[in-house]
N, C-alpha and C positions, 0 to 999 in steps of 0.2 A: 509386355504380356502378349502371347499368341493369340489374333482373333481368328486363329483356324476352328473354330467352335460351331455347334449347333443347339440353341438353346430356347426355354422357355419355361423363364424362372417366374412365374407370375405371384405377386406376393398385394397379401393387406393388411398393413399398417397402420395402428391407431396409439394416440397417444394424448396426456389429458394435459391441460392449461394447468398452471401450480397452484395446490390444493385444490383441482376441481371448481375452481373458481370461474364465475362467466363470462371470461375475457374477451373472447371471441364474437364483439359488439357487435350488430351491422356497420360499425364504422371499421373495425380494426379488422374483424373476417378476409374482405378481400387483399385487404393487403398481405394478409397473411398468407392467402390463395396464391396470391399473386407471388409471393416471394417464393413461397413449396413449391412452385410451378416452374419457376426463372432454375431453381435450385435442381432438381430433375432432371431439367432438358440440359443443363449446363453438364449433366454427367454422360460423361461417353458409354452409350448403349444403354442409356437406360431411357424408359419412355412412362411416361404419366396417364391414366386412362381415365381416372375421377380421382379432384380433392371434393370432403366435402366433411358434415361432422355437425353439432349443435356448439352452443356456445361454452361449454365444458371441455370438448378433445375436437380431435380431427380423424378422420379419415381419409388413406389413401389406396388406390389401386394402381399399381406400376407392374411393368416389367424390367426385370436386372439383367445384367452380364453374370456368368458362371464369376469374372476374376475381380466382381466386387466386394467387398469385407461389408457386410450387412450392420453390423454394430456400431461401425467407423462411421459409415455414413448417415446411417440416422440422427446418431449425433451430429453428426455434421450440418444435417437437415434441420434439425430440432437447434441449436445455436445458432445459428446462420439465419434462421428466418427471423428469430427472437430480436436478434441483433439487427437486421433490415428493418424491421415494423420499428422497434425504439428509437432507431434513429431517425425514420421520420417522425417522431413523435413531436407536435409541436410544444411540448409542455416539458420535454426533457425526460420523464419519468419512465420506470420500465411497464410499458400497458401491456407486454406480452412476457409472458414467463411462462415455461412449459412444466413438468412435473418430473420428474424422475424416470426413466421405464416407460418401455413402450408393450405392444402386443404384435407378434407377425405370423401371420398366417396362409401358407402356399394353397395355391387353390389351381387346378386346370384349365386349359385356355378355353374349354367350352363352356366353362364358369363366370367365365370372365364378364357377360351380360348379368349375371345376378348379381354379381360381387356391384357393377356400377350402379346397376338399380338401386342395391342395398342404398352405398354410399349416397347417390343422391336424394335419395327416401329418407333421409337421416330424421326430420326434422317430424315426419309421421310417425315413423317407426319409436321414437322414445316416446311421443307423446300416446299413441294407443299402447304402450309399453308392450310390444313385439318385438323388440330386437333381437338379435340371433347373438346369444352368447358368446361363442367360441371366436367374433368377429369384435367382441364390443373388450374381452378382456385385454388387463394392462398387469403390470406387476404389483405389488401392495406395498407401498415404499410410504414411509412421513415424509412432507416437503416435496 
């Protein structure tokens, strides 16, 4: 693929634990962090700005390459991290499972400070139930 490009794909993605379940422990969270992070940087041209999220989904703010396939990778993201966290799992079982569907939403690079604040505010923002809609939707999927 040509990196003769000039770009500034800025995108937030969220997407929920399976059934909305609160998987996202303080024990499991980082690892989880930690693996959507490893997973990111690992992608050519893309860069990580904030993970963050309550113990039901996650959130993230990146930026892509124009010649990324955005659905390929998410999943990619979403399997791949499920699969790192499990198998450290000392008990064998799967403590991370993701949900079906995600939500993506492009925003501009002068955005780009609210969008992380958003993200890192996660845990005020549900709890005085202010969250910004258009940021928090996922698709409406069983399982």
């Amino acid at each position: 693929m040509s990196r003769n490009y000039y770009s500034e794909i800025n995108l937030h993605i969220v997407w929920h634990t399976k059934n909305s379940s609160p998987l996202l422990t303080p024990s499991i969270e980082p690892l989880a962090y930690r693996a959507l992070r490893k997973r990111i940087v690992d992608t050519s041209g893309a860069y990580v700005h904030k993970i963050g999220g309550i113990e039901t989904h996650v959130h993230l703010a990146v930026t892509v390459p124009p010649t990324l396939s955005l659905s390929e990778w998410i999943g990619q993201l979403k399997g791949g991290t499920s699969h790192d966290v499990n198998q450290q799992s000392t008990t064998h079982d799967k403590v991370l499972q993701w949900q079906v569907g995600y939500g993506i939403v492009s925003f501009g690079t002068k955005d780009l400070p609210w969008v992380i604040a958003y993200i890192k505010n996660q845990q005020q923002y549900h709890a005085k139930n202010t969250t910004v809609d258009r940021l928090e939707r996922i698709t409406q999927v069983d399982g």
